[in-house]
C-alpha positions as CSV (number, residue, x, y, z in Angstrom):
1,X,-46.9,-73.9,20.3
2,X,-47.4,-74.4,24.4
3,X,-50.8,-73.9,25.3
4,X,-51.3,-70.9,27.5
5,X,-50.9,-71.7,31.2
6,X,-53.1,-70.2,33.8
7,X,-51.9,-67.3,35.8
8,X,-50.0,-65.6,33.4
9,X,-49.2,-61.9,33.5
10,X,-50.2,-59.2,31.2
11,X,-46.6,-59.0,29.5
12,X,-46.4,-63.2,29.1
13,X,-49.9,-62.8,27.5
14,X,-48.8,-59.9,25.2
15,X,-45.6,-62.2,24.1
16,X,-47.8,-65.3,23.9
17,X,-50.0,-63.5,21.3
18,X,-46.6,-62.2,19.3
19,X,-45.4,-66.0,19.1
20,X,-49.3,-67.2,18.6
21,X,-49.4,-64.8,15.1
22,X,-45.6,-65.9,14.4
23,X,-46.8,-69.2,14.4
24,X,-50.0,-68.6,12.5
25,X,-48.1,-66.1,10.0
26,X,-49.8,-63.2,10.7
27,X,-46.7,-61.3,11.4
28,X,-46.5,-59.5,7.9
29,X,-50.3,-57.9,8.5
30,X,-50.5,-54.4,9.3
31,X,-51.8,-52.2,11.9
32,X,-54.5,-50.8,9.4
33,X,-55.7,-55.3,8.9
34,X,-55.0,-55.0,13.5
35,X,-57.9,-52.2,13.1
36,X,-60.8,-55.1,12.6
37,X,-60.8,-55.0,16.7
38,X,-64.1,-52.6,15.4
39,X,-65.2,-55.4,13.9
40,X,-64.8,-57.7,17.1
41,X,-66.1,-55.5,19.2
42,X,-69.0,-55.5,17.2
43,X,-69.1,-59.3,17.9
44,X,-69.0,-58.4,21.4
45,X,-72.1,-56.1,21.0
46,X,-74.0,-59.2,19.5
47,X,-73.1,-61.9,22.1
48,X,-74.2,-59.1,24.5
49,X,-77.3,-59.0,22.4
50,X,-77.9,-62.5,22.0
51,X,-77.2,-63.7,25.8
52,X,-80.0,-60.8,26.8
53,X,-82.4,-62.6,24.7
54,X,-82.8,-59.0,22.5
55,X,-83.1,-59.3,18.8
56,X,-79.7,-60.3,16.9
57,X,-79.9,-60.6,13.1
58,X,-80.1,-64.7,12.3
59,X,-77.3,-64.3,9.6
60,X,-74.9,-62.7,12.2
61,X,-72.1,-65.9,13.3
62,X,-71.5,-64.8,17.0
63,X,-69.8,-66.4,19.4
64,X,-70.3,-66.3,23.5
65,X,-69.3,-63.4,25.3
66,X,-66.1,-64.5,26.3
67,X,-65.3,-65.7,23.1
68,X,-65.7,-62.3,21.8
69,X,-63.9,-60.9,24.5
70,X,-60.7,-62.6,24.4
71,X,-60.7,-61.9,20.4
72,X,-60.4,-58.1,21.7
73,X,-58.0,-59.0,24.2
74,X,-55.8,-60.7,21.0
75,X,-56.6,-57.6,18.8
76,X,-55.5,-55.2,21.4
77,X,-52.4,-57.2,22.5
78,X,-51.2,-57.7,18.5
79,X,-51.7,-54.1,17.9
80,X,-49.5,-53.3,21.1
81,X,-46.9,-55.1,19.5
82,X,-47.0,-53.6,16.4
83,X,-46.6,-50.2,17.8
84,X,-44.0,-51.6,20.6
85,X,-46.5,-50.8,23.6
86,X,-45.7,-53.0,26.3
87,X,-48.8,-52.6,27.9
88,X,-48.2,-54.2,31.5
89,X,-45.9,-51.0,31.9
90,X,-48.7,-48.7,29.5
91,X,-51.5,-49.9,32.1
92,X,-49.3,-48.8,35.2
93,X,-48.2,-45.3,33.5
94,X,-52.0,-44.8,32.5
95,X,-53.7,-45.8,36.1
96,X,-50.8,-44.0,37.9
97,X,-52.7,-41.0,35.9
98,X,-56.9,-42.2,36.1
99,X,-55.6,-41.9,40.0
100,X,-54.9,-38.3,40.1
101,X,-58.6,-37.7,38.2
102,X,-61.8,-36.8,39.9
103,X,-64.4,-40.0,39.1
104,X,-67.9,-38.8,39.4
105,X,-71.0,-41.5,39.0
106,X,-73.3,-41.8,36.0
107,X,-75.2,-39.2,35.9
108,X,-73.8,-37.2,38.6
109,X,-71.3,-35.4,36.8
110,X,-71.5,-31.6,37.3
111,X,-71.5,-29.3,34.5
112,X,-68.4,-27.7,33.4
């Protein structure tokens, strides 16, 4: 496989990631085996953790934040695949919505 180039889009990232697991022959795996993202995101938590200097369990194998991260971004991208979300055009539909919304600050949020 190519490596990844630099620049690409969000759609060339989400096909990269479907020839990636072809390659690696995770194409049989299912969305329910896609659902560890939990588990990376936990991962995440503890890189937080650990480049805070805040108390991570020793037995814990964490990598660095951005490590972690792009495992979620692989996660999210294989399980957008598997449920034939193209996300480049997802992301557009779903911001083209988050515009229409009211955003209020932390905190200042009135009550309903």
């Amino acid at each position: 496989m190519l490596p990844l180039r630099t620049g690409v889009t969000l759609s060339e990232l989400q096909r990269y990631v479907a020839e990636m697991e072809a390659e690696r022959g995770f194409t049989q795996s299912t969305v329910s085996e896609q659902a560890r993202l939990g588990e990376e995101v936990a991962e995440l938590f503890k890189a937080i953790r650990k480049q805070a200097d805040l108390p991570v369990d020793h037995r814990s194998i964490t990598g660095t934040v951005a490590e972690e991260l792009v495992d979620i971004a692989i996660y999210v991208r294989a399980i957008a695949n598997r449920q034939g979300v193209d996300l480049e055009e997802a992301f557009g539909e779903k911001e083209s919505l988050n515009e229409e919304r009211t955003w209020w600050p932390a905190g200042e949020r009135p009550e309903s």
